[in-house]
C-alpha atoms as an extended CHARMM CRD file, in Angstrom:
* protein
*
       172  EXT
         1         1  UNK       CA             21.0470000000        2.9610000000       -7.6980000000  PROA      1               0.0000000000
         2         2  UNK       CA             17.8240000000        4.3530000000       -8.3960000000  PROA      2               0.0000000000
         3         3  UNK       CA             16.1110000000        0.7500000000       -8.1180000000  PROA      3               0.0000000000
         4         4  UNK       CA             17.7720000000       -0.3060000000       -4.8010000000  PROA      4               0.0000000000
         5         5  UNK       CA             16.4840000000        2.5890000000       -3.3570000000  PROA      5               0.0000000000
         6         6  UNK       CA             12.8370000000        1.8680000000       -4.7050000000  PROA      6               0.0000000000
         7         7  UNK       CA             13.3710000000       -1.7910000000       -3.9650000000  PROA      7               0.0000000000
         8         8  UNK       CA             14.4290000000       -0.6760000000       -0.6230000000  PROA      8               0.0000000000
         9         9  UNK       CA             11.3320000000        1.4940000000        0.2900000000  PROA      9               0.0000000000
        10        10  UNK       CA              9.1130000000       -1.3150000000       -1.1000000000  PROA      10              0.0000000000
        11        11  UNK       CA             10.4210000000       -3.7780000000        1.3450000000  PROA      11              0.0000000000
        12        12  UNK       CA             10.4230000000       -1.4400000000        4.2970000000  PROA      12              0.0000000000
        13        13  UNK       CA              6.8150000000       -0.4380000000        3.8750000000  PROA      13              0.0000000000
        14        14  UNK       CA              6.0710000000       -4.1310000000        3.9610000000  PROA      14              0.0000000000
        15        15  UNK       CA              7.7900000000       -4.4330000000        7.4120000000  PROA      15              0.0000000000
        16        16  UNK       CA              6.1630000000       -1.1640000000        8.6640000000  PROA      16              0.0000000000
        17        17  UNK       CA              2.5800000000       -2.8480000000        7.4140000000  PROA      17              0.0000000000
        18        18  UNK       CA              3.8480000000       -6.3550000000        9.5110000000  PROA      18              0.0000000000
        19        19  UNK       CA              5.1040000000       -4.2520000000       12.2710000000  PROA      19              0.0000000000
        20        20  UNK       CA              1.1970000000       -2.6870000000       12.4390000000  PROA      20              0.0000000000
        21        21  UNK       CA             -0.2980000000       -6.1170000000       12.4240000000  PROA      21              0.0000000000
        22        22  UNK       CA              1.4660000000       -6.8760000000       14.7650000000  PROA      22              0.0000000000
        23        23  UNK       CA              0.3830000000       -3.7940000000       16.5570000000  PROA      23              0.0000000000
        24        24  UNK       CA             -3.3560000000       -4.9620000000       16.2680000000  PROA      24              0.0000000000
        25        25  UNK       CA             -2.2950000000       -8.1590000000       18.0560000000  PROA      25              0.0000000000
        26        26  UNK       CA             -0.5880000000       -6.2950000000       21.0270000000  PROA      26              0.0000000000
        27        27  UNK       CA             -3.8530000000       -4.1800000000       21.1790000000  PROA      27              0.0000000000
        28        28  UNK       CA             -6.1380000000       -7.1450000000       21.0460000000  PROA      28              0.0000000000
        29        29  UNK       CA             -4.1360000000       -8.8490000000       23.9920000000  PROA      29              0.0000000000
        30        30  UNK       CA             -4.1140000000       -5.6120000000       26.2810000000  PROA      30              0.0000000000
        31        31  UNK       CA             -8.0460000000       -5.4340000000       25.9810000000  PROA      31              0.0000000000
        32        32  UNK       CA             -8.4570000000       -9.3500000000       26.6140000000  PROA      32              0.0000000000
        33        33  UNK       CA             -6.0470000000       -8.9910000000       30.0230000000  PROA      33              0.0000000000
        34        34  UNK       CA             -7.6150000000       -5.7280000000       31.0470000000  PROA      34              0.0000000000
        35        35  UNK       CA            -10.9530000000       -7.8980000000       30.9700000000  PROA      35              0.0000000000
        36        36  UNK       CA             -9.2570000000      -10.6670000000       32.4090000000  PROA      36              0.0000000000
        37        37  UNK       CA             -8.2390000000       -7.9310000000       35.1890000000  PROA      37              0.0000000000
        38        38  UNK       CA            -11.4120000000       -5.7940000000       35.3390000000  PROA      38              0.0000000000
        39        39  UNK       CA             -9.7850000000       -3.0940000000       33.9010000000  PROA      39              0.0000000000
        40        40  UNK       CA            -11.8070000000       -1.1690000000       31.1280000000  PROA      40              0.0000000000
        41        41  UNK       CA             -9.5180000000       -0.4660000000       28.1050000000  PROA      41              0.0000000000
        42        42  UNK       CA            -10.3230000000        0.4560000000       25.1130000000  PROA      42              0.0000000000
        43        43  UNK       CA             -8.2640000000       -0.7610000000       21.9380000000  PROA      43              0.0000000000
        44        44  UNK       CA            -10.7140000000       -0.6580000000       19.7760000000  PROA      44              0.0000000000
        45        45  UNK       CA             -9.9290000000        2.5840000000       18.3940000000  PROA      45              0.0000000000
        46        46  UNK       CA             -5.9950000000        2.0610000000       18.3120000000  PROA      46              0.0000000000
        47        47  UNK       CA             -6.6680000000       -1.5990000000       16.2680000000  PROA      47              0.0000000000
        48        48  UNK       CA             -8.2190000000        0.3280000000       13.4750000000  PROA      48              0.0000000000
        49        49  UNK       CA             -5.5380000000        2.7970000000       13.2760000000  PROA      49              0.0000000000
        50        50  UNK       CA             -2.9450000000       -0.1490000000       12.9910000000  PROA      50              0.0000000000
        51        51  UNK       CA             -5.2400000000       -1.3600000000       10.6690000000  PROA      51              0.0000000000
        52        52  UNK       CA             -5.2590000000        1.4250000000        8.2690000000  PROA      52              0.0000000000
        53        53  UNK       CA             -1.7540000000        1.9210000000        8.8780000000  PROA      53              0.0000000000
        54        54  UNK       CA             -0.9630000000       -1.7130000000        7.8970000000  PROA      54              0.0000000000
        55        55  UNK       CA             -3.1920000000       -1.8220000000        4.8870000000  PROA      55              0.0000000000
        56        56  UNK       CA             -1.7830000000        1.2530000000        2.9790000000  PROA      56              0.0000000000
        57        57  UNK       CA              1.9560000000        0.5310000000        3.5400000000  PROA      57              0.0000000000
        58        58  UNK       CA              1.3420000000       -3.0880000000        2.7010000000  PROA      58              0.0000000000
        59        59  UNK       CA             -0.2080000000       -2.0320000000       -0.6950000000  PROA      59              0.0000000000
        60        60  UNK       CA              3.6240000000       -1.5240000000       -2.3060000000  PROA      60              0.0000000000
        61        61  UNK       CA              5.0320000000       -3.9830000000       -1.4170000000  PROA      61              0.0000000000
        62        62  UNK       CA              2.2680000000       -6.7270000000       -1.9330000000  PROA      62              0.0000000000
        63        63  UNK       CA              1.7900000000       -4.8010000000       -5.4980000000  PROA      63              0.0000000000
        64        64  UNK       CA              5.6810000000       -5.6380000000       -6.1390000000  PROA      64              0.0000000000
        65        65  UNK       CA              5.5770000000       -9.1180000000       -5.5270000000  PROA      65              0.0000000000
        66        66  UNK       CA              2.5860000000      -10.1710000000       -7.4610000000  PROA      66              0.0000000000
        67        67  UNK       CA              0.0830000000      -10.5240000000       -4.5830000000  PROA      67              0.0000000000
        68        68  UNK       CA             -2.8110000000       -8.1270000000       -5.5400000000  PROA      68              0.0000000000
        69        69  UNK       CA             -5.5450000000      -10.1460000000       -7.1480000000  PROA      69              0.0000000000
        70        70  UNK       CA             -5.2600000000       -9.7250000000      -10.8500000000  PROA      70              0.0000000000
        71        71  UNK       CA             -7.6040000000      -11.1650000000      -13.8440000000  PROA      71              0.0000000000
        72        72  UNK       CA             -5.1840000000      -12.9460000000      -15.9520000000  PROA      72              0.0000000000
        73        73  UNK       CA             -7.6870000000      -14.9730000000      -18.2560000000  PROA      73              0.0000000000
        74        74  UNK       CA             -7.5970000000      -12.5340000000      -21.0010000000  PROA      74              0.0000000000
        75        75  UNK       CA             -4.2690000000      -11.2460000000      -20.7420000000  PROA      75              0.0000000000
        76        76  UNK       CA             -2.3400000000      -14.6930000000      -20.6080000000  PROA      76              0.0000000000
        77        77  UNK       CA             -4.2080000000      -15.1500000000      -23.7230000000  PROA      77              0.0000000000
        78        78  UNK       CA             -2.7740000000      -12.2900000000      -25.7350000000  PROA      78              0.0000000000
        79        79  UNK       CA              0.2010000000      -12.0890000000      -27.9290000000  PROA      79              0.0000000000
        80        80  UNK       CA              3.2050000000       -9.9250000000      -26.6440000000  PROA      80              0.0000000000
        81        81  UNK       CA              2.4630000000       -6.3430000000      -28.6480000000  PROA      81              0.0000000000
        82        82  UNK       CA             -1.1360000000       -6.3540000000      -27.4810000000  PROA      82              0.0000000000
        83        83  UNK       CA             -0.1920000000       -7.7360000000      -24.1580000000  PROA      83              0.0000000000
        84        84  UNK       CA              2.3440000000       -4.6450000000      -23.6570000000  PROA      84              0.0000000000
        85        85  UNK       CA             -0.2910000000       -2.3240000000      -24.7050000000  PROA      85              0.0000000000
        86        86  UNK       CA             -2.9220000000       -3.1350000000      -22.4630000000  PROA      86              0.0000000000
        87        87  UNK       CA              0.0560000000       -3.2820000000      -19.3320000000  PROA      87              0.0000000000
        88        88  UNK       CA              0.9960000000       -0.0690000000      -20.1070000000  PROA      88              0.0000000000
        89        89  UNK       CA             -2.7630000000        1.2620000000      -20.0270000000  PROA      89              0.0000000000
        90        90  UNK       CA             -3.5690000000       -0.7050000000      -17.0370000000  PROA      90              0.0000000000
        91        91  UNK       CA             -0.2730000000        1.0290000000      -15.3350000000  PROA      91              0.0000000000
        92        92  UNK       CA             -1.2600000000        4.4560000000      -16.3230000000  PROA      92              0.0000000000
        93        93  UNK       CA             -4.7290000000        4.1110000000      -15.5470000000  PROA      93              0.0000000000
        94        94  UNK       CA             -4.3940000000        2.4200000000      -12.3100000000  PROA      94              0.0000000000
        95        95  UNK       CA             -1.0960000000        4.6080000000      -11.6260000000  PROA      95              0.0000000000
        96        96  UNK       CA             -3.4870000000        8.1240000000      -12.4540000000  PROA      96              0.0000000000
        97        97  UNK       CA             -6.3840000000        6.9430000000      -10.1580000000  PROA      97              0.0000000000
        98        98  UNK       CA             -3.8650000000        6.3370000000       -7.1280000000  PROA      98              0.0000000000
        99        99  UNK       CA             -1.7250000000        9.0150000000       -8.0260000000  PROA      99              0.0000000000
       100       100  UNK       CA             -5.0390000000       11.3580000000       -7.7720000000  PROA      100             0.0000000000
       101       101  UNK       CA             -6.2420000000        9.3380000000       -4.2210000000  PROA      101             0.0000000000
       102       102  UNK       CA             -2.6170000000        9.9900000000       -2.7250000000  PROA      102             0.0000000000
       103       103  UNK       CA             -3.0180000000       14.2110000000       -3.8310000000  PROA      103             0.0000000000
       104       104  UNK       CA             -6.1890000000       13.9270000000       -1.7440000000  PROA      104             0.0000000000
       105       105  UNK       CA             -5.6050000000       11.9400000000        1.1930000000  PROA      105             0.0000000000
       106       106  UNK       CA             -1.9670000000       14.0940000000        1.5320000000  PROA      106             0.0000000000
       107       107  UNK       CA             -4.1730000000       17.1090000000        1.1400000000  PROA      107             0.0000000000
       108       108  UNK       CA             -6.7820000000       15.5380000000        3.8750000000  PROA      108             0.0000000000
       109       109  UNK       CA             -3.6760000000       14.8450000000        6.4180000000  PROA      109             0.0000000000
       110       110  UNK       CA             -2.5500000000       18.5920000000        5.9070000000  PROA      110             0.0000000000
       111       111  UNK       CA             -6.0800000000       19.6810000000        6.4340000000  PROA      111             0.0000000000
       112       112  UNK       CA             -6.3690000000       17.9130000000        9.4240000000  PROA      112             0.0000000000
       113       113  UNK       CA             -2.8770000000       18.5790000000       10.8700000000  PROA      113             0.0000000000
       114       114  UNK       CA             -3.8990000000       22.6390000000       10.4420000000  PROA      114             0.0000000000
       115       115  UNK       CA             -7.6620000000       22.6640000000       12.0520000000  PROA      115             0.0000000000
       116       116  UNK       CA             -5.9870000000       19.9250000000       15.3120000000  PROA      116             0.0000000000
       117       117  UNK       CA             -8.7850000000       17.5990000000       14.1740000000  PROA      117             0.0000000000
       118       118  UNK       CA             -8.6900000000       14.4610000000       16.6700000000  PROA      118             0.0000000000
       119       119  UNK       CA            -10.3250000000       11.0550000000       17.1630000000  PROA      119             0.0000000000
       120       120  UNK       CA            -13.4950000000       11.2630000000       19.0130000000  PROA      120             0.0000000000
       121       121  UNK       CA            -12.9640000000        8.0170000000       21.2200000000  PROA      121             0.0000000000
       122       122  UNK       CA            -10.6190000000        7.9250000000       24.2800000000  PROA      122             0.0000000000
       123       123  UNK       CA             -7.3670000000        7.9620000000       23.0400000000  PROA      123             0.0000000000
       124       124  UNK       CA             -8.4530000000       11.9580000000       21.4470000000  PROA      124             0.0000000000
       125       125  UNK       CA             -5.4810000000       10.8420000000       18.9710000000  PROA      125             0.0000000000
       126       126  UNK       CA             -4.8490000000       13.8440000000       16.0530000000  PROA      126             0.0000000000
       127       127  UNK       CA             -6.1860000000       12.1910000000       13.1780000000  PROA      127             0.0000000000
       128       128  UNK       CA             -3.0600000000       13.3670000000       11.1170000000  PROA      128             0.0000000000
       129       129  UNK       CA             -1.4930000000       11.1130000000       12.6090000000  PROA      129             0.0000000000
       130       130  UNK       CA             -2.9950000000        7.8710000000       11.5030000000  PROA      130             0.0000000000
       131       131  UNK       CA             -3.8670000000       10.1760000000        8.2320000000  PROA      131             0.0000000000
       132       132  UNK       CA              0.0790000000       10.1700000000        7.6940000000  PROA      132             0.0000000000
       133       133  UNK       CA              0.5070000000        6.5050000000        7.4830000000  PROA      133             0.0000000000
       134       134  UNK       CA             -2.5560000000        6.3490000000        4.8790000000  PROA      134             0.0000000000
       135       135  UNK       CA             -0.8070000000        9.1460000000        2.8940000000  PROA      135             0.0000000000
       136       136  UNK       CA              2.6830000000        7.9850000000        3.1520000000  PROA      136             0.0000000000
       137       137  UNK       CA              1.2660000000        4.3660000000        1.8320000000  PROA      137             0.0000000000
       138       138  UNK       CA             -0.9710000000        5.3680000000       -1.1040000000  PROA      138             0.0000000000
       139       139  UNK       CA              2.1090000000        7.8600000000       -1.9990000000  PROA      139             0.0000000000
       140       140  UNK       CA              4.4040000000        4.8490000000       -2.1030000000  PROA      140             0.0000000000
       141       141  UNK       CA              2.0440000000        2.6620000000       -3.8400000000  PROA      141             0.0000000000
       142       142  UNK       CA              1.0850000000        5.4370000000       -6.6130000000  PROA      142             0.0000000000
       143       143  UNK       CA              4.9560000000        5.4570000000       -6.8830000000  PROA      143             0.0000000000
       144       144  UNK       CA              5.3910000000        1.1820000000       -6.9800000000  PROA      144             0.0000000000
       145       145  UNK       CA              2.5060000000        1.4610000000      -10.0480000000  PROA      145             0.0000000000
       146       146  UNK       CA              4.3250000000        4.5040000000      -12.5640000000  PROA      146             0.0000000000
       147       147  UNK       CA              7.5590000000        2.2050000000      -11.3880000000  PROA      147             0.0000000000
       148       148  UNK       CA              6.2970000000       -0.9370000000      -12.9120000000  PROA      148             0.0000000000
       149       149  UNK       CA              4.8980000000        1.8830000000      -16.0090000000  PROA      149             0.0000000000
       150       150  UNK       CA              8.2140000000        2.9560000000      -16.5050000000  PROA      150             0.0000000000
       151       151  UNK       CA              9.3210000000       -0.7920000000      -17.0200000000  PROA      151             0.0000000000
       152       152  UNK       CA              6.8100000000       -1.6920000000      -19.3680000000  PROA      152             0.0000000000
       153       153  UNK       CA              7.4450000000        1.2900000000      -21.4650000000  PROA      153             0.0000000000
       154       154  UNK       CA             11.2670000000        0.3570000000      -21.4630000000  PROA      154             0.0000000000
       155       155  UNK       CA              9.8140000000       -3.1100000000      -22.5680000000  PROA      155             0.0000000000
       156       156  UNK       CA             10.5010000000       -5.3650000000      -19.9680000000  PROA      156             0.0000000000
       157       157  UNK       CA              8.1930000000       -7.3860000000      -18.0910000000  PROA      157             0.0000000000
       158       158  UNK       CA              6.5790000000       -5.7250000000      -14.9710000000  PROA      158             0.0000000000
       159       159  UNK       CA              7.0780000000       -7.1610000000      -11.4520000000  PROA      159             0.0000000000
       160       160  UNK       CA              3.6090000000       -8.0270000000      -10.8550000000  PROA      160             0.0000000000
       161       161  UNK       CA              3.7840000000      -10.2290000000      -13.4600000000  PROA      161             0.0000000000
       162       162  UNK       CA              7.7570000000      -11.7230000000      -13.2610000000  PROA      162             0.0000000000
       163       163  UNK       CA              6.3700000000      -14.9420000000      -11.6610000000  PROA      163             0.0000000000
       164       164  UNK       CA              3.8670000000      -15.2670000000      -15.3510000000  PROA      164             0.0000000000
       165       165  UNK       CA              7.2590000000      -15.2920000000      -17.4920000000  PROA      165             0.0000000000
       166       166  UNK       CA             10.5110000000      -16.0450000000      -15.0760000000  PROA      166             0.0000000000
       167       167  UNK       CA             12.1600000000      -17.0900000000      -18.3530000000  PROA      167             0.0000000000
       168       168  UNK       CA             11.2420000000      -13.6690000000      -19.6770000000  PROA      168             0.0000000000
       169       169  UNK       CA             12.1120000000      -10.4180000000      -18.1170000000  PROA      169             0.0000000000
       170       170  UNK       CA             12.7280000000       -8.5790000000      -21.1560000000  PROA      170             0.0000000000
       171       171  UNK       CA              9.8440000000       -8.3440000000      -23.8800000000  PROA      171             0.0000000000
       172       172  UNK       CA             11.6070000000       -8.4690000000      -27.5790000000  PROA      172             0.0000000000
């Protein structure tokens, strides 16, 4: 149950990070038919919050599937005991550091929700709110990271690496 639910919010941050991509299109198009128009807009500002947006709830999902760059040339190389040792330090390292960016940009959001801090362009946006997408992404991909942990200690093969070993997807 637990890992639909996971799998789940994986594969709906993806769509929220293609839905924001989108988003940057949209903007891009308004400002080029404004021009088109004489019409000063200014989209500028709202592309880069799509952009943030769609880079932090991308990282999850694109972590799940095996799509952040990884350096492989040692690790292929090593037999399965050493192998599982350094996963499980790479997931607890890399799982503490995010886990520790996520407390911080939450704590940032809050921060910024309480003092009404906004953009200074024209759109005066809160910045909590483009803050909330960053910290609802990080949080999820902190999350996807002591997931794939949790696997490795239980001695199965994480899901950044399932594509390395599709035979294999538990370690003996």
């Amino acid at each position: 149950m637990i890992r639909r639910v996971l799998d789940g919010l994986y594969s709906a941050a993806g769509y929220v990070a293609a839905l924001f991509l989108v988003g940057i299109g949209v903007t891009i198009i308004i400002q080029v038919v404004a021009r088109w128009m004489s019409v000063t807009v200014d989209s500028t500002e709202a592309a880069g919050l799509c952009l943030a947006a769609s880079t932090f709830f991308g990282l999850a999902h694109t972590f799940r599937k095996g799509s952040h760059v990884r350096i492989t040339l040692l690790v292929r190389l090593l037999p399965r005991g050493p192998k599982r040792i350094f996963e499980i330090l790479n997931c607890l390292i890399g799982g503490t550091t995010v886990s520790f960016l996520a407390w911080h940009v939450i704590a940032l959001t809050l921060q910024s929700y309480e003092y009404h801090d906004v953009s200074p362009g024209l759109l005066a946006m809160p910045f909590w709110i483009p803050q909330l997408g960053v910290s609802i992404g990080v949080t999820l991909f902190a999350v996807a990271i002591l997931d794939d942990l949790v696997t490795v200690l239980l001695g199965r093969v994480p899901s950044y690496a399932a594509d390395e070993h599709p035979e294999d997807t538990h370690a003996d």
